[in-house]
C-alpha positions as CSV (number, residue, x, y, z in Angstrom):
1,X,-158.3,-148.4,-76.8
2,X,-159.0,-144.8,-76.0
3,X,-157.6,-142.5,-78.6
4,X,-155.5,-140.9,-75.2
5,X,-153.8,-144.6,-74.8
6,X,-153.0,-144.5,-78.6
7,X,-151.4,-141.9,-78.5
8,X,-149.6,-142.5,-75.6
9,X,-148.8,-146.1,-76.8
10,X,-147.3,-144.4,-80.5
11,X,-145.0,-142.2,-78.3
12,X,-143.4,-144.5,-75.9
13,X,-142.9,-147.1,-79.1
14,X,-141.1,-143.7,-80.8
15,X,-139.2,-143.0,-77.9
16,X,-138.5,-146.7,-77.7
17,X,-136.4,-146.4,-81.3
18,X,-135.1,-143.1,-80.3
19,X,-133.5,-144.2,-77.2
20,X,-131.7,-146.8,-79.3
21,X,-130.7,-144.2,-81.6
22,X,-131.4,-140.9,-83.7
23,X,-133.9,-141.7,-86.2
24,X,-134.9,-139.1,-89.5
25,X,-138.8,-138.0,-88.7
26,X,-139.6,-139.9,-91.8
27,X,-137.6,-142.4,-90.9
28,X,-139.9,-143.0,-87.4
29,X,-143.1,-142.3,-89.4
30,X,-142.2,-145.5,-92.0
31,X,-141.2,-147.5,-88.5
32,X,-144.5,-146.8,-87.1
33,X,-146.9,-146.8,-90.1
34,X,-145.4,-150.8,-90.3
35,X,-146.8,-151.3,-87.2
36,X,-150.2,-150.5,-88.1
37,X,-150.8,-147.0,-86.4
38,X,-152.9,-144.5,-87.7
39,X,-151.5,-142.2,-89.6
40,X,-152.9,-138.9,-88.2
41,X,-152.3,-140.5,-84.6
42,X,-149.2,-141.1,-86.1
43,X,-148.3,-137.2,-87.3
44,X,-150.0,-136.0,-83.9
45,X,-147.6,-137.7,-82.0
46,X,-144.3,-136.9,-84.3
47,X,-145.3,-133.5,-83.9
48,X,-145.5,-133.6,-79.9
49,X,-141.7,-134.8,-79.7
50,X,-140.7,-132.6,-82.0
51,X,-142.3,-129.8,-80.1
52,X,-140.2,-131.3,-76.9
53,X,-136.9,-131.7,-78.6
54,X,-136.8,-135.5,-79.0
55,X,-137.0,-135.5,-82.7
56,X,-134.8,-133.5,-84.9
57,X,-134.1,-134.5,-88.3
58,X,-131.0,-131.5,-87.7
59,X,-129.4,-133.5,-85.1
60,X,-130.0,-137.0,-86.8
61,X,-128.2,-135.7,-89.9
62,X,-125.2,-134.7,-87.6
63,X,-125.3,-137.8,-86.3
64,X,-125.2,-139.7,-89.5
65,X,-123.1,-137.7,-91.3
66,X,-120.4,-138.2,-88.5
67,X,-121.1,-141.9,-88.6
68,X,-120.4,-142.7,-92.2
69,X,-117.5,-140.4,-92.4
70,X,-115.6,-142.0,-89.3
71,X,-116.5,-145.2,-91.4
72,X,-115.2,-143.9,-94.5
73,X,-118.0,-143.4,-96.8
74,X,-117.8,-140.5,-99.4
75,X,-119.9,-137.6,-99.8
76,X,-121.7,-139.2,-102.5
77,X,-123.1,-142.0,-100.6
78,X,-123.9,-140.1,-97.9
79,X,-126.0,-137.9,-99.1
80,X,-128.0,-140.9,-101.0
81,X,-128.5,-142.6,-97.7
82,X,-129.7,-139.2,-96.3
83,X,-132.3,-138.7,-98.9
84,X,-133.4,-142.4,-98.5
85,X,-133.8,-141.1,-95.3
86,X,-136.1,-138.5,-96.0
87,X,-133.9,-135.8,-95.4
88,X,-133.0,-132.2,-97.8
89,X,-130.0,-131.9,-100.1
90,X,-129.9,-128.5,-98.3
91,X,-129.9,-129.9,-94.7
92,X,-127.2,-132.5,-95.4
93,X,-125.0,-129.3,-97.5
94,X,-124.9,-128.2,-93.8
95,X,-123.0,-131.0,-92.5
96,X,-121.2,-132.3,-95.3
97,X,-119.6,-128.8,-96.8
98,X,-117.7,-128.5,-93.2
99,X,-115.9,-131.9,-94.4
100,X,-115.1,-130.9,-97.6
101,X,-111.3,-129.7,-97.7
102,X,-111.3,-133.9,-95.6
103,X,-112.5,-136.0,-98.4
104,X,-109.7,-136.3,-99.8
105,X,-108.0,-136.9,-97.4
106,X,-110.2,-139.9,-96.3
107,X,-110.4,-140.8,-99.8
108,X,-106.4,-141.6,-100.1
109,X,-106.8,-143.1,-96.8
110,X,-109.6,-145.7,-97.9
111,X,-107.2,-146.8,-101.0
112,X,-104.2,-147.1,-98.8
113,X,-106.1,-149.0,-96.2
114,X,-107.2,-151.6,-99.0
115,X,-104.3,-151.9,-101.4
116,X,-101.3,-149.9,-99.8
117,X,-99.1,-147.2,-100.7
118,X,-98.0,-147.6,-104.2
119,X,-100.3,-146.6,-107.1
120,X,-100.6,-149.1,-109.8
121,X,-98.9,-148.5,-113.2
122,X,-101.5,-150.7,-114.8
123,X,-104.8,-149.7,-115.9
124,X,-106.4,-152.5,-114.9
125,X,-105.4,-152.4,-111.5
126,X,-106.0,-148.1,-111.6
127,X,-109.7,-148.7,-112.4
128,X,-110.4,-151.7,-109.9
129,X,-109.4,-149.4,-107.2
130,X,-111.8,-146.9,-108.9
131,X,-114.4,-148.7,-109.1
132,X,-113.7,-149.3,-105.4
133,X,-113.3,-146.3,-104.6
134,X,-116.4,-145.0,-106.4
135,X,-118.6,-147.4,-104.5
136,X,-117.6,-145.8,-100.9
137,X,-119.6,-142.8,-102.2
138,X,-116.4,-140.9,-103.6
139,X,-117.3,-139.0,-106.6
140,X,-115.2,-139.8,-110.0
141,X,-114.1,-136.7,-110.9
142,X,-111.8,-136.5,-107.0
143,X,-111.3,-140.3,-107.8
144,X,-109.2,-139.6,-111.0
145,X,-107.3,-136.6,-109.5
146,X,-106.3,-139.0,-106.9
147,X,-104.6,-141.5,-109.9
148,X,-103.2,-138.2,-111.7
């Protein structure tokens, strides 16, 4: 293949996973380095979309961000997903700060949704719904001001 048909071939295969959704540039590059692309070819090619707007690792950290929270996934987790992801702790401080005065909110909300209103008396029972808690990405220290 002529390297002009490679590199047309990488792009429509990138804009084939973008059109399903937003992808994380790094994201993209692990999806097409799997499929046995070469890497510079590869680069060249991120570099063209991004270059016509249809890759930005700013808009796919919107989008995620916005995801997980309507799921109800805390901060925490989030942003460990995001830097799986390849993206900055500074970059997803831009999306998540705007939330922050909402976690726990959504935190309450998560616990109520799973065991209902009342807080437990027992300890037991307190820290099996911290541990619960804890694993939807909320951090401890909001976790045990919600039990106080």
């Amino acid at each position: 293949m002529t390297e002009k048909k490679v590199q047309t071939s990488i792009r429509n295969k990138a804009m084939d996973l973008l059109a399903r959704r937003e992808h994380s540039e790094c994201e993209l590059r692990q999806k097409l380095k799997s499929r046995d692309y070469d890497i510079d070819a590869i680069d060249a090619a991120l570099q063209e979309l991004r270059q016509d707007h249809l890759l930005s690792d700013v808009r796919f950290t919107e989008a995620y961000v916005n995801h997980r929270f309507n799921a109800g996934v805390g901060p925490v987790k989030i942003r460990y997903e995001l830097r799986q992801k390849g993206i900055t702790d500074a970059l997803a401080d831009e999306f998540l700060e705007p939330l922050s005065d909402r976690w726990d909110q959504l935190m309450m909300l998560q616990r109520v949704r799973k065991y209902g209103e009342t807080i437990p008396a027992g300890y037991a029972e307190r820290m099996k719904q911290a541990r619960f808690l804890q694993n939807r990405g909320f951090s401890p220290e909001s976790v045990m001001r919600l039990f106080r």
